[in-house]
Backbone as XML, in Angstrom:
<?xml version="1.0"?>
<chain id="A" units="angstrom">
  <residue number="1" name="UNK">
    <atom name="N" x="2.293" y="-25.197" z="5.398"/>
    <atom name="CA" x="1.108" y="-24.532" z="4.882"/>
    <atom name="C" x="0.773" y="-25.145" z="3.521"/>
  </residue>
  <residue number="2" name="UNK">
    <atom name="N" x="-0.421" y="-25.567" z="3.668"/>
    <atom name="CA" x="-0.950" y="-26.160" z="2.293"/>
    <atom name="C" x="-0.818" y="-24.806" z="1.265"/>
  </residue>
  <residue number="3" name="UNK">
    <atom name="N" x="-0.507" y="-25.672" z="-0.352"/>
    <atom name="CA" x="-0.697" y="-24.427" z="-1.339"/>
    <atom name="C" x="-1.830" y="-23.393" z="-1.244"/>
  </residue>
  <residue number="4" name="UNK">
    <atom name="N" x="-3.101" y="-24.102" z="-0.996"/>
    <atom name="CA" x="-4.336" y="-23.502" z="-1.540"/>
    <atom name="C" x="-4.691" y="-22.207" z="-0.117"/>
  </residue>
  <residue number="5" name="UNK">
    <atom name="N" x="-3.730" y="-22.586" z="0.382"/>
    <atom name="CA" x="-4.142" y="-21.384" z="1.900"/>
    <atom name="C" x="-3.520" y="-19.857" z="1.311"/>
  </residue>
  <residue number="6" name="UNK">
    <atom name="N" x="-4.277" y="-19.278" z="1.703"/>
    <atom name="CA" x="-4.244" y="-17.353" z="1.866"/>
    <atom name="C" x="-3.085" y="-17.077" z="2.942"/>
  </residue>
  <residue number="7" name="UNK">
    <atom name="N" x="-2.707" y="-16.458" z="2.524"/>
    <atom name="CA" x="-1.655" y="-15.393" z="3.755"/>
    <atom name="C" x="-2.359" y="-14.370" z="4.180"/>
  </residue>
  <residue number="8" name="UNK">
    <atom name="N" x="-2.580" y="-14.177" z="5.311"/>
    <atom name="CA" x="-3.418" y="-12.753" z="5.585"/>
    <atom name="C" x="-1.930" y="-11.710" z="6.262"/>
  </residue>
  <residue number="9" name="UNK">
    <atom name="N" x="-1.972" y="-10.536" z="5.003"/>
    <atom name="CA" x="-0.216" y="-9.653" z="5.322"/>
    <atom name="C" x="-1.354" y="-8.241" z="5.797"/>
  </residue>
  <residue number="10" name="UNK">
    <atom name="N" x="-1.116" y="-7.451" z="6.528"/>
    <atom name="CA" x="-1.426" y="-5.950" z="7.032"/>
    <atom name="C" x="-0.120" y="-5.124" z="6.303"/>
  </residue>
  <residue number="11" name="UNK">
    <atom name="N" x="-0.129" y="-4.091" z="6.069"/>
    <atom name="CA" x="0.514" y="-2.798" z="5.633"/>
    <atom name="C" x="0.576" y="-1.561" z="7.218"/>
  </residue>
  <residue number="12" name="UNK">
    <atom name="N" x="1.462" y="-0.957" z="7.704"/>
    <atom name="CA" x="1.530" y="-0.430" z="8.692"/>
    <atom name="C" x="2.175" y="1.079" z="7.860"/>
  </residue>
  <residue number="13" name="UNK">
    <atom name="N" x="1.416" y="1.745" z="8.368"/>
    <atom name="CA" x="2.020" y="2.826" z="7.496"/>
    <atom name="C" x="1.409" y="3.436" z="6.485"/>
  </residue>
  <residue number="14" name="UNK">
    <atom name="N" x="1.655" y="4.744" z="5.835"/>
    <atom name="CA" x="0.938" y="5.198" z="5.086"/>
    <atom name="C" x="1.897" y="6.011" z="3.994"/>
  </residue>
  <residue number="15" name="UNK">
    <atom name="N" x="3.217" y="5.885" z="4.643"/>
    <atom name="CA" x="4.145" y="7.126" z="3.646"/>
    <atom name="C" x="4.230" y="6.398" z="2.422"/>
  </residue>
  <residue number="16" name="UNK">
    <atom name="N" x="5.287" y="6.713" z="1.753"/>
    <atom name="CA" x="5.732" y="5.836" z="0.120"/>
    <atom name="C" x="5.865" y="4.807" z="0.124"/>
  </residue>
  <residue number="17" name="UNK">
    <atom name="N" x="6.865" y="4.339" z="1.071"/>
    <atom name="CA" x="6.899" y="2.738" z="1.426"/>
    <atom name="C" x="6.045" y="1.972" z="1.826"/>
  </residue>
  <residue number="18" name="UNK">
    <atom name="N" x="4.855" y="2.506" z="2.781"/>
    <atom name="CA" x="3.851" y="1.469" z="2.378"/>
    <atom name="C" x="2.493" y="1.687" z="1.544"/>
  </residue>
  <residue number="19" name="UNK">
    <atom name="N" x="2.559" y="2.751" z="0.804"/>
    <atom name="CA" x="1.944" y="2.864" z="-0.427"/>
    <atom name="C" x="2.636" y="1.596" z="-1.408"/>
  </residue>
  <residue number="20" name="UNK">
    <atom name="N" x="3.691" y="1.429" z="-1.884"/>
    <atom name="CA" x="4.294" y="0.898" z="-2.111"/>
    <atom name="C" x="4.039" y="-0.761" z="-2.004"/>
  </residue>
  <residue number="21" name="UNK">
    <atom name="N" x="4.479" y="-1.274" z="-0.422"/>
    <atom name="CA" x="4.427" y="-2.401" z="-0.571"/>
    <atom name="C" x="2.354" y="-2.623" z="-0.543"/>
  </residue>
  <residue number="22" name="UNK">
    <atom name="N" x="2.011" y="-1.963" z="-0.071"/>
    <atom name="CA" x="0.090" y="-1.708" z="-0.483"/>
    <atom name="C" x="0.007" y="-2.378" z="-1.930"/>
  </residue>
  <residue number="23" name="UNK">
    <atom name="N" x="0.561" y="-1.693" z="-2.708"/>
    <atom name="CA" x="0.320" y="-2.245" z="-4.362"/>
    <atom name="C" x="0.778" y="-3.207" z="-4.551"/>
  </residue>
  <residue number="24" name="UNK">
    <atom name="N" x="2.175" y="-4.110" z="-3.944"/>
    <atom name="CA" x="2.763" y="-5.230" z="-4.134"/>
    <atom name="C" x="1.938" y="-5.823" z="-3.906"/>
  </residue>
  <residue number="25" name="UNK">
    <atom name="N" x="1.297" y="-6.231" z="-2.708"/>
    <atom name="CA" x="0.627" y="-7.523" z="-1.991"/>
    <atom name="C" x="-0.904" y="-7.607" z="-2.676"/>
  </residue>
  <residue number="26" name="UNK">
    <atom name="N" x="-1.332" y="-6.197" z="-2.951"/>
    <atom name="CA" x="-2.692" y="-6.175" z="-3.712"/>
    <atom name="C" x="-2.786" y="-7.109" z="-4.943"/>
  </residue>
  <residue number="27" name="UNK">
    <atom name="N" x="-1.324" y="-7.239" z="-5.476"/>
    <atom name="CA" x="-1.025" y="-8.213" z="-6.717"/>
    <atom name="C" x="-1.217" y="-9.020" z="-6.714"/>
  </residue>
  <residue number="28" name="UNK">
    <atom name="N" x="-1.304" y="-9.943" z="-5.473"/>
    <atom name="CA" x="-0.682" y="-11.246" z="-5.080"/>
    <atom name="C" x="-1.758" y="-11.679" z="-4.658"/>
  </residue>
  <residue number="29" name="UNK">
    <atom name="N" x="-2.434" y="-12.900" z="-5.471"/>
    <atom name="CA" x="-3.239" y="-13.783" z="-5.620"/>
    <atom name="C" x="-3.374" y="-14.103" z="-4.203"/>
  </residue>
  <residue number="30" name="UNK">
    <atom name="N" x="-2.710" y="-14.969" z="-3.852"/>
    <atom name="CA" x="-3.067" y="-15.861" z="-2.289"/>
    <atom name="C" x="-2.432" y="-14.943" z="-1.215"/>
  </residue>
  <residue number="31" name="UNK">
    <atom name="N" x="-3.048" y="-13.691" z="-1.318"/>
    <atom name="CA" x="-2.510" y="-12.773" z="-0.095"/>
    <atom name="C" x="-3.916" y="-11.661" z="0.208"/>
  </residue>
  <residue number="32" name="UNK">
    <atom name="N" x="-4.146" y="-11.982" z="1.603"/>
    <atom name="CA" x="-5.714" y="-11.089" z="1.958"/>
    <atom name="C" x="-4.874" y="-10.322" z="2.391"/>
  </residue>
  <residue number="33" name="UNK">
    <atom name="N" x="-5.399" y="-8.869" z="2.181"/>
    <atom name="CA" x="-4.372" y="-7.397" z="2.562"/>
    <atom name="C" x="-5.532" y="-7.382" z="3.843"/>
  </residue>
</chain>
């Protein structure tokens, strides 16, 4: 995978844990939630 490419990640879930990882990936520059 070239640098300049996006990761497209989904979140499954809604309890704490993926509230949770929700805010991680929202961080993350080269990542389409």
């Amino acid at each position: 995978m070239a640098k300049s490419e996006r990761v497209r990640a989904a979140v499954v879930g809604a309890g704490h844990m993926g509230q949770y990882h929700t805010l991680v990936y929202a961080e993350l520059w080269d990542v389409d939630l």
